[in-house]
C-alpha positions as CSV (number, residue, x, y, z in Angstrom):
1,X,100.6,152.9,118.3
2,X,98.6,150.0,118.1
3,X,100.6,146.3,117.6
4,X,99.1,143.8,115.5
5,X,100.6,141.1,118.1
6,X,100.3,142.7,121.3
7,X,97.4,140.4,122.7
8,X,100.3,138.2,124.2
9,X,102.0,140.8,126.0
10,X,101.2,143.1,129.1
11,X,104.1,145.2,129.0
12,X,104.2,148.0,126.7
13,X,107.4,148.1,124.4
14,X,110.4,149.5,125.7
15,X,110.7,153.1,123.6
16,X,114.1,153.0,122.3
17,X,113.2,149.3,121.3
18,X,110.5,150.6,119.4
19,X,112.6,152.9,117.5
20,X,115.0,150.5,116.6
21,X,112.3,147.9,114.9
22,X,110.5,150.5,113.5
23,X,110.9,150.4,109.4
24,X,108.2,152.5,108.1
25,X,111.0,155.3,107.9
26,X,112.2,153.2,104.5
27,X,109.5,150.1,104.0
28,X,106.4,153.1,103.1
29,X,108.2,153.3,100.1
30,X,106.5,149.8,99.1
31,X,102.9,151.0,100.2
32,X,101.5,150.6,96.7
33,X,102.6,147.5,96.4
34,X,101.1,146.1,100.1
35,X,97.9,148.3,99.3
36,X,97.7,146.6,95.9
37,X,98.5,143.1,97.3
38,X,96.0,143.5,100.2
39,X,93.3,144.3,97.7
40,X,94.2,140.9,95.8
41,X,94.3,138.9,98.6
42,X,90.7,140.4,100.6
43,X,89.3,139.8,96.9
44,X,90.5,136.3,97.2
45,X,88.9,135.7,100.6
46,X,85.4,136.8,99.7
47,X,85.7,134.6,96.4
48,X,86.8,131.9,98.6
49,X,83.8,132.1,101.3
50,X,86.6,132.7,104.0
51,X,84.6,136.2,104.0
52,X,81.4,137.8,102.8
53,X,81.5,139.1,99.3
54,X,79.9,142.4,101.2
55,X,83.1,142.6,103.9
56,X,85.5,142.0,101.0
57,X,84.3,144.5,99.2
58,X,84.1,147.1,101.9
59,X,87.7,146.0,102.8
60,X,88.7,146.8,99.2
61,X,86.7,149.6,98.8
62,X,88.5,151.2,101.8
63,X,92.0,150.1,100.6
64,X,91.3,152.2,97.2
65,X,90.7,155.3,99.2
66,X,93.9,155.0,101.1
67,X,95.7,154.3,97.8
68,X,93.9,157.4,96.3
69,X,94.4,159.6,99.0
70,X,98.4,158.7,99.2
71,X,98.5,159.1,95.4
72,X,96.5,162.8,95.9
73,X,99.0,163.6,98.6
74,X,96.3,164.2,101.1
75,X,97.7,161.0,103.5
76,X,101.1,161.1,104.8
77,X,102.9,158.0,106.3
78,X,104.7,159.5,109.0
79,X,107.7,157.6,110.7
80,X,106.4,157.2,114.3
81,X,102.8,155.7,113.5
82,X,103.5,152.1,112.9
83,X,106.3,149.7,113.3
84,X,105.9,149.0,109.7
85,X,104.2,149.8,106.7
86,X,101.4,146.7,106.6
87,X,100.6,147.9,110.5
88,X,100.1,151.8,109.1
89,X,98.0,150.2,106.0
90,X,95.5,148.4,108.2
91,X,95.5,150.3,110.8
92,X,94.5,153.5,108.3
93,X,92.2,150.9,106.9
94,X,90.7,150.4,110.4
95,X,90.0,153.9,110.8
96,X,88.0,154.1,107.7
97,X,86.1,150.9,107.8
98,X,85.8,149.7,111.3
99,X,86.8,146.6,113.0
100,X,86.0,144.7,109.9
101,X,89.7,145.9,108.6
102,X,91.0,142.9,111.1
103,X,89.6,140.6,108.9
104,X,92.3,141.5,105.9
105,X,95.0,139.4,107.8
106,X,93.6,136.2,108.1
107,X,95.2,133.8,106.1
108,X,98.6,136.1,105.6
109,X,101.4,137.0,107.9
110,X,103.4,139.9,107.3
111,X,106.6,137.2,106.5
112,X,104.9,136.6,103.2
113,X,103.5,140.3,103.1
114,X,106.6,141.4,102.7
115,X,108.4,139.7,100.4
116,X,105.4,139.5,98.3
117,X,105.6,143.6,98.2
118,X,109.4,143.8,97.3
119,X,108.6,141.2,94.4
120,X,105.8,143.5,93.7
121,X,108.1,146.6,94.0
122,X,111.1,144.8,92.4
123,X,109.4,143.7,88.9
124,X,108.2,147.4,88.4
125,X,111.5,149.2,88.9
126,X,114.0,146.3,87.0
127,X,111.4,147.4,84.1
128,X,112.3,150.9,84.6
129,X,115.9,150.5,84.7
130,X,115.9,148.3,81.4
131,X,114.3,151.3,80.1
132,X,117.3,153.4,81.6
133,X,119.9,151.1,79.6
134,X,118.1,151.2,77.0
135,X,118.6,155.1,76.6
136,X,121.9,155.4,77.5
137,X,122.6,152.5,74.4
138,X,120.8,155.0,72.1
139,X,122.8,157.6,73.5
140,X,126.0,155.2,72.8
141,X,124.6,154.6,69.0
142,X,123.7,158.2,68.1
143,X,127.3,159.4,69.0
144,X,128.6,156.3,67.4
145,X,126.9,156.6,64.2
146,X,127.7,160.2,64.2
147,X,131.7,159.8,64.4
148,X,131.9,156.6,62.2
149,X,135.4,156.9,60.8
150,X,137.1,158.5,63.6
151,X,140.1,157.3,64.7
152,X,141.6,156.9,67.7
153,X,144.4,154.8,69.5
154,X,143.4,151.6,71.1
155,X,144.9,150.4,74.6
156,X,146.2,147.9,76.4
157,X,147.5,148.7,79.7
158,X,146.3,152.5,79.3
159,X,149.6,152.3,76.9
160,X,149.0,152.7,72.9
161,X,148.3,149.4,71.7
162,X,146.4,149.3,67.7
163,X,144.6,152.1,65.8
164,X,140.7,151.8,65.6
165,X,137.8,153.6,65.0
166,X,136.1,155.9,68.1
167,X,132.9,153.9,66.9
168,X,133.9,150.9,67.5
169,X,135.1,151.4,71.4
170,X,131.9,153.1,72.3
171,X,130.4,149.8,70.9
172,X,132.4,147.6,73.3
173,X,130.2,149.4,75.9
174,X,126.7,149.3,74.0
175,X,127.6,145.5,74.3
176,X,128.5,145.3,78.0
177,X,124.8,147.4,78.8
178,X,123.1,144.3,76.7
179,X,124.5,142.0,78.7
180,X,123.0,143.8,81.6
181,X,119.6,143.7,80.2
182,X,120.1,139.9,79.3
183,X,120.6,139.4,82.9
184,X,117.8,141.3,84.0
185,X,115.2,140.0,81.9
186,X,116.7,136.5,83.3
187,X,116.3,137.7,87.1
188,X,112.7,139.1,86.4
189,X,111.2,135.3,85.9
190,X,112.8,134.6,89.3
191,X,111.2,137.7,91.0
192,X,107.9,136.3,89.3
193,X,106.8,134.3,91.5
194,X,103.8,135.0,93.8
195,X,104.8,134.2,97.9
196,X,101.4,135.2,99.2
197,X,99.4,132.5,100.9
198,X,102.6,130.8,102.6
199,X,101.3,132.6,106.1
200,X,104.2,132.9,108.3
201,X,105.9,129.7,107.2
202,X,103.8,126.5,106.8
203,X,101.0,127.6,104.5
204,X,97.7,127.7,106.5
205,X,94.4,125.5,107.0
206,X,92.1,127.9,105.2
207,X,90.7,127.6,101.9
208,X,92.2,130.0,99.9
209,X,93.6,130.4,95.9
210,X,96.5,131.3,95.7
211,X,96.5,130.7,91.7
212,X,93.5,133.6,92.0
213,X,95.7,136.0,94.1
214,X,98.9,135.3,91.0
215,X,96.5,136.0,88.2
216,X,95.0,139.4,89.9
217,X,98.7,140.8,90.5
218,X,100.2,139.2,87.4
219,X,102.9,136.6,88.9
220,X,103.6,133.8,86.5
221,X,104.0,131.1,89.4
222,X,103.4,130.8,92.9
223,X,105.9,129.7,95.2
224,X,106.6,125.7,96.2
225,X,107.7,125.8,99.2
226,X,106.3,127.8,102.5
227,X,109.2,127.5,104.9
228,X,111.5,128.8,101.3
229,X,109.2,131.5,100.5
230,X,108.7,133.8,103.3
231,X,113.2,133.4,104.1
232,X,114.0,133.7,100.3
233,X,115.6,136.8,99.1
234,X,117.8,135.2,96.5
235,X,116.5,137.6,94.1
236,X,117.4,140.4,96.3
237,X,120.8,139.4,96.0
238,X,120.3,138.3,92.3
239,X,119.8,142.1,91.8
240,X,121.8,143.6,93.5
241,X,125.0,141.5,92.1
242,X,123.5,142.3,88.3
243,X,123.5,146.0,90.0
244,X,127.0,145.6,91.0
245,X,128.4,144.5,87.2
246,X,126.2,147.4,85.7
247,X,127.5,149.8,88.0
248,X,131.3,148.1,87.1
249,X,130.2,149.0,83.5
250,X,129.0,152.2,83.9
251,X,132.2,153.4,86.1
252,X,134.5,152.1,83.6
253,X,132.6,154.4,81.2
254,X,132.6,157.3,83.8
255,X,136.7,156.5,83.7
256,X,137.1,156.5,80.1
257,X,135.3,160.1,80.5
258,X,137.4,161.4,82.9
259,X,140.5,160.4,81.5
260,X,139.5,161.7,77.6
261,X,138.7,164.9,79.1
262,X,141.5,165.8,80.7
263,X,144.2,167.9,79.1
264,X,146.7,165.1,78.7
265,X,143.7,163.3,76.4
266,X,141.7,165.8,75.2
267,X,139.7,163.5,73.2
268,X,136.5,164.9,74.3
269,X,134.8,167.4,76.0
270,X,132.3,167.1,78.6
271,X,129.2,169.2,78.4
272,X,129.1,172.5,80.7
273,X,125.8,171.2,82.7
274,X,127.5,168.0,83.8
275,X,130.9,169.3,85.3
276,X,131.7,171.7,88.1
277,X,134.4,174.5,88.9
278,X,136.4,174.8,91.7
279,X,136.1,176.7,95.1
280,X,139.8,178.1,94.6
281,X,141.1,177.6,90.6
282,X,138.6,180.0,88.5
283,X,139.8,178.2,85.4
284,X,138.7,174.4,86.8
285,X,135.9,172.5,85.0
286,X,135.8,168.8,86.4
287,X,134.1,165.7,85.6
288,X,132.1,165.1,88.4
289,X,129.0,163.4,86.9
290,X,131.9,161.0,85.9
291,X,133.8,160.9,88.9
292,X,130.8,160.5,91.3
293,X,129.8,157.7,88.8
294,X,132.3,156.3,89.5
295,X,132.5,157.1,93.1
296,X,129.3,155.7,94.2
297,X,129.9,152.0,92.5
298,X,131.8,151.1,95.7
299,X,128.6,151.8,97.4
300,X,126.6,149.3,95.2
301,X,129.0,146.9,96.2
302,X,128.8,147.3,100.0
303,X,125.1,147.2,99.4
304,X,125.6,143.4,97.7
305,X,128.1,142.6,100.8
306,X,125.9,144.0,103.2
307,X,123.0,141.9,102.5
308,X,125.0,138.5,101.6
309,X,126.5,138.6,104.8
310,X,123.3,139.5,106.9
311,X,121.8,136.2,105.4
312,X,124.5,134.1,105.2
313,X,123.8,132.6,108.9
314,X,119.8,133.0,109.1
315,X,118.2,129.3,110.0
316,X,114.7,129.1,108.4
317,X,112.1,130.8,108.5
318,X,111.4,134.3,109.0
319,X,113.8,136.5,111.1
320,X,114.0,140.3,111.7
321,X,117.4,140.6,110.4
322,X,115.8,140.1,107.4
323,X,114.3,143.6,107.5
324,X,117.8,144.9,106.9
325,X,117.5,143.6,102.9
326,X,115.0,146.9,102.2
327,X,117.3,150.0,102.8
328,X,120.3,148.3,100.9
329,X,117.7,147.2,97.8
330,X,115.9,151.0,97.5
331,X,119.4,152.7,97.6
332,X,121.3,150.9,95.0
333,X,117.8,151.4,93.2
334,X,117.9,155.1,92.9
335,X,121.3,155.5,92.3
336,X,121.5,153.3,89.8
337,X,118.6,155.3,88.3
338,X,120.4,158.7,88.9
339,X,123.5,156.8,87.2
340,X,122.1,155.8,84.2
341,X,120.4,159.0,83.5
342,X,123.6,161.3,83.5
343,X,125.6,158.7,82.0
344,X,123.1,158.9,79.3
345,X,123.1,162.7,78.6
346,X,126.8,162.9,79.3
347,X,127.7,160.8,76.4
348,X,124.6,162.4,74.0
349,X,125.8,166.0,74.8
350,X,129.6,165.4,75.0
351,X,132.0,166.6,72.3
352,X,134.2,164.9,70.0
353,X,137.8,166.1,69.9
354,X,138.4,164.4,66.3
355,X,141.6,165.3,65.5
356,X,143.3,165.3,68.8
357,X,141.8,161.3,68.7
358,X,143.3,160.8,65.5
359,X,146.9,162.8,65.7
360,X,147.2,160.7,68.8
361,X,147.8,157.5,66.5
362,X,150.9,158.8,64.4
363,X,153.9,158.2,65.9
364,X,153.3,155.3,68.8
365,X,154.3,152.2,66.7
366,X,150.8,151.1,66.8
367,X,151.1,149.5,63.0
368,X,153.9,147.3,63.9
369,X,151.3,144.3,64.3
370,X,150.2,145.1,60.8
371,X,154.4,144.7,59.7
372,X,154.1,141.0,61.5
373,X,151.4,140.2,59.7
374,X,152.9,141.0,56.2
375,X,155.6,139.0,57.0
376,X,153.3,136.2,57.9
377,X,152.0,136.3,54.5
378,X,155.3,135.7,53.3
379,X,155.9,132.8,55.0
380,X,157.8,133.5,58.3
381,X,155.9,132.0,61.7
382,X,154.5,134.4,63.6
383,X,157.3,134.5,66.5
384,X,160.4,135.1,63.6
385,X,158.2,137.9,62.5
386,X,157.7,139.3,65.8
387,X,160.6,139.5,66.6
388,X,162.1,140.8,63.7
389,X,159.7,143.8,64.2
390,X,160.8,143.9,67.5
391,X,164.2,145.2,66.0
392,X,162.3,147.8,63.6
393,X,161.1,149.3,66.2
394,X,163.8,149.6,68.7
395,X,165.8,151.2,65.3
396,X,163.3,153.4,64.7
397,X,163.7,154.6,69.0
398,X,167.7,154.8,68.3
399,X,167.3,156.8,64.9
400,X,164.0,159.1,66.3
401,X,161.8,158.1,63.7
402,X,158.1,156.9,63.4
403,X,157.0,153.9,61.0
404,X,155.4,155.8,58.8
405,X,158.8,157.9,58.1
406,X,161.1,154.7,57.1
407,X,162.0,153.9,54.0
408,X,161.8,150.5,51.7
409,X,165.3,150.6,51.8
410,X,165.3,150.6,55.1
411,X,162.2,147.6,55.9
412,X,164.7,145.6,53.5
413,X,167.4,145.8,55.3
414,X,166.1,144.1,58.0
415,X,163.8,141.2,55.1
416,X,163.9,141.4,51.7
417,X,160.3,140.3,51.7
418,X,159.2,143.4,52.2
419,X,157.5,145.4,49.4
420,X,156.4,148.5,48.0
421,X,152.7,147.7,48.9
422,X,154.3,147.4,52.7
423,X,154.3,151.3,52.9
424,X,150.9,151.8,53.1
425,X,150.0,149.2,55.6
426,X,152.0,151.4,58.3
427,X,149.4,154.0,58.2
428,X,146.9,154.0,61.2
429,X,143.7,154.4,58.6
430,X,144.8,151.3,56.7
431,X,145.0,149.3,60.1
432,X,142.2,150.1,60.7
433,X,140.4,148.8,57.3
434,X,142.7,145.3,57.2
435,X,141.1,144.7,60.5
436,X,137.6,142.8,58.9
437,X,136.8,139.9,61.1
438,X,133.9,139.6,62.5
439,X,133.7,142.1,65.8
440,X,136.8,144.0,64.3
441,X,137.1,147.4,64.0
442,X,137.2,148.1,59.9
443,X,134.8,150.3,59.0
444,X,132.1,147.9,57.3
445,X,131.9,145.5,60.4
446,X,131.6,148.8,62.5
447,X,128.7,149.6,60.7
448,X,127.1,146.4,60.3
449,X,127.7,146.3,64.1
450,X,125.7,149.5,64.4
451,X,123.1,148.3,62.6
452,X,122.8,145.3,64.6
453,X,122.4,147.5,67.7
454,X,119.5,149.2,66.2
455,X,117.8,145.9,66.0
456,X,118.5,144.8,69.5
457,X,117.1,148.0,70.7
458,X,114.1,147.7,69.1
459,X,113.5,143.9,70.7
């Protein structure tokens, strides 16, 4: 295969050397975007008078037919006929327009080729994955406004803590997923920022504009520095720790699914298309959507590592190690994709085990914070009347009863404060409505909550 630097060199590359710089096994995946930024910057040259108008539009001309012809499946980039995918792209380009095709690389070097193509590559698909979170929040808000007033028990270290409403904990997540398009939408004015025209590191002699080049492609700003902007791939690693905290999100979602679904739960039930049985129990149906979820967010991390550690040592400018940053990008990519999609359909087609959710807040003491707040109102500080209900509760243990099952006579014996209107307050539904602060989980706020959501989705 022909080199685009083998003029210096009389020996031909070792083979196994060749394999092992070769990249256009993973880097043809950003062929649009170096077809698409080679057509910007030959465009540039003719406007420029580096070129003739005529050989910058022949040099276009043939790029659109290699774009077509990959987009009509009728070219194939095939592993072993370039050392990278802006070699295969002009030497195709060669083959269809002559020597003239040479002419594409003056004032570029493939350092800022290729970070100009994963910018390229990189504002497209953080788009597409806001788009992703986005549906998995509607998902999230359909099943929330659906089972407003469902109740369910609340935890704190996975042990019964205070009653709220089903609604409200699947908002907790909506909430978490708008962070993660906060940050996004933050990290996409950082990716938009044109590279192109800082040659291999210094800038180069030629006349070219670069603001001409940003405009065509769309990039707010060009970069400042040369020598910064063919080593940067801070928003590589911008990414793919945003990727890591969406993933965290998304598994602790996946584990809330598992766990609800099991018998022990039994809160929900996960749809049919999203599980698997097993090879040896015929009556198995498991979570695996959930579980690989789950599963692969370890992955997303080791991507993160994997590229913070490969740059953490590299001196300025351009070095091959930085070719390593491409596999690790495109992989947590897709499965983030893959992610979002089943999380999305597994919570929209799930079903709602109401009562179980419910039954499983009578009996656990989980109004007790409500009996130390009605003694706050009569005066006592809050550590008397925690204390105090401390003791209520361990008599209830010793005498086998719940809360809801004692007595005024009984509350009385341990404060007179206590009165008739104390009753009520023990039951899990009236928890649930004293609790109307802002972000609470009483119905109204719930709903206003909800409705808030709807709004933020629409932005």
């Amino acid at each position: 295969m022909e080199k685009l630097w083998g003029g210096r060199f009389k020996k031909k590359i070792n083979q196994e050397m060749e394999g092992f710089i070769s990249s256009l096994s993973f880097d043809q995946k950003l062929v649009k975007y170096d077809i698409l930024g080679s057509i910007a910057h030959a465009r540039m040259l003719g406007e420029c008078k580096i070129i003739t108008g005529e050989e910058s539009e022949k040099i276009i001309l043939g790029l659109q037919k290699i774009l077509q012809e990959i987009e009509d499946k009728k070219l194939k980039i095939l592993s072993h006929q370039a050392e990278d995918i802006h070699t295969w792209v002009e030497n195709k380009l060669k083959e269809k327009i002559g020597e003239i095709a040479g002419k594409l690389h003056i004032a570029r070097s493939r350092n800022d080729q290729i970070t100009l193509d994963e910018r390229m590559y990189l504002k497209e698909e953080v788009i597409n994955l806001n788009k992703l979170i986005k549906d998995l929040q509607g998902s999230i808000l359909k099943i929330a406004k659906k089972n407003l007033g469902v109740i369910m028990p609340g935890y704190t270290h996975l042990q019964h803590a205070q009653p709220i409403l089903f609604s409200h904990y699947l908002m907790a997540y909506f909430y978490m997923f708008e962070r993660d398009k906060s940050r996004i939408k933050g990290l996409y004015q950082r990716i938009n920022i044109l590279p192109l025209g800082s040659a291999a590191l210094a800038g180069t002699s030629l006349p070219i504009n670069r603001d001409l080049v940003a405009k065509e492609l769309g990039f707010d700003t060009i970069s400042e520095n040369s020598l910064d902007a063919v080593s940067d791939r801070d928003f590589i690693v911008e990414f793919l720790s945003q990727s890591a905290i969406l993933m965290m999100h998304l598994s602790r979602l996946a584990e809330e699914l598992v766990l609800w679904s099991s018998q022990e739960f039994g809160f929900i039930e996960l749809d049919e298309s999203f599980c698997t049985g097993s090879s040896i129990m015929p009556q198995k149906k498991n979570p695996d959507a959930a579980e690989l979820i789950r599963g692969k967010t370890g992955r997303i991390y080791g991507n993160l590592i994997n590229v913070l550690v490969m740059l953490k040592a590299l001196p300025l400018a351009y070095n091959h190690d930085l070719q390593e940053d491409k596999e690790p990008l495109f992989d947590t990519i897709l499965t983030l994709k893959k992610s979002l999609f089943l999380m999305s359909k597994m919570i929209e087609t799930m079903q709602i085990n109401k009562e179980r959710m419910e039954s499983a807040t009578r009996g656990d003491f989980s109004t007790a914070t409500e009996l130390a707040d009605y003694l706050i109102r009569k005066d006592l500080s809050f550590r008397e009347a925690h204390k105090l209900v401390g003791k209520i509760v361990l008599y209830c243990l010793e005498k086998k009863k719940d809360l809801e099952d004692l007595t005024l006579s009984e509350l009385r014996s341990f404060h007179s404060g206590f009165d008739t209107d104390v009753l009520e307050k023990l039951r899990p539904i009236e928890s649930v409505k004293m609790k109307n602060s802002y972000g609470g989980t009483s119905l109204n706020k719930v709903e206003e909550s909800i409705q808030k959501a709807y709004q933020l989705l629409q932005s």
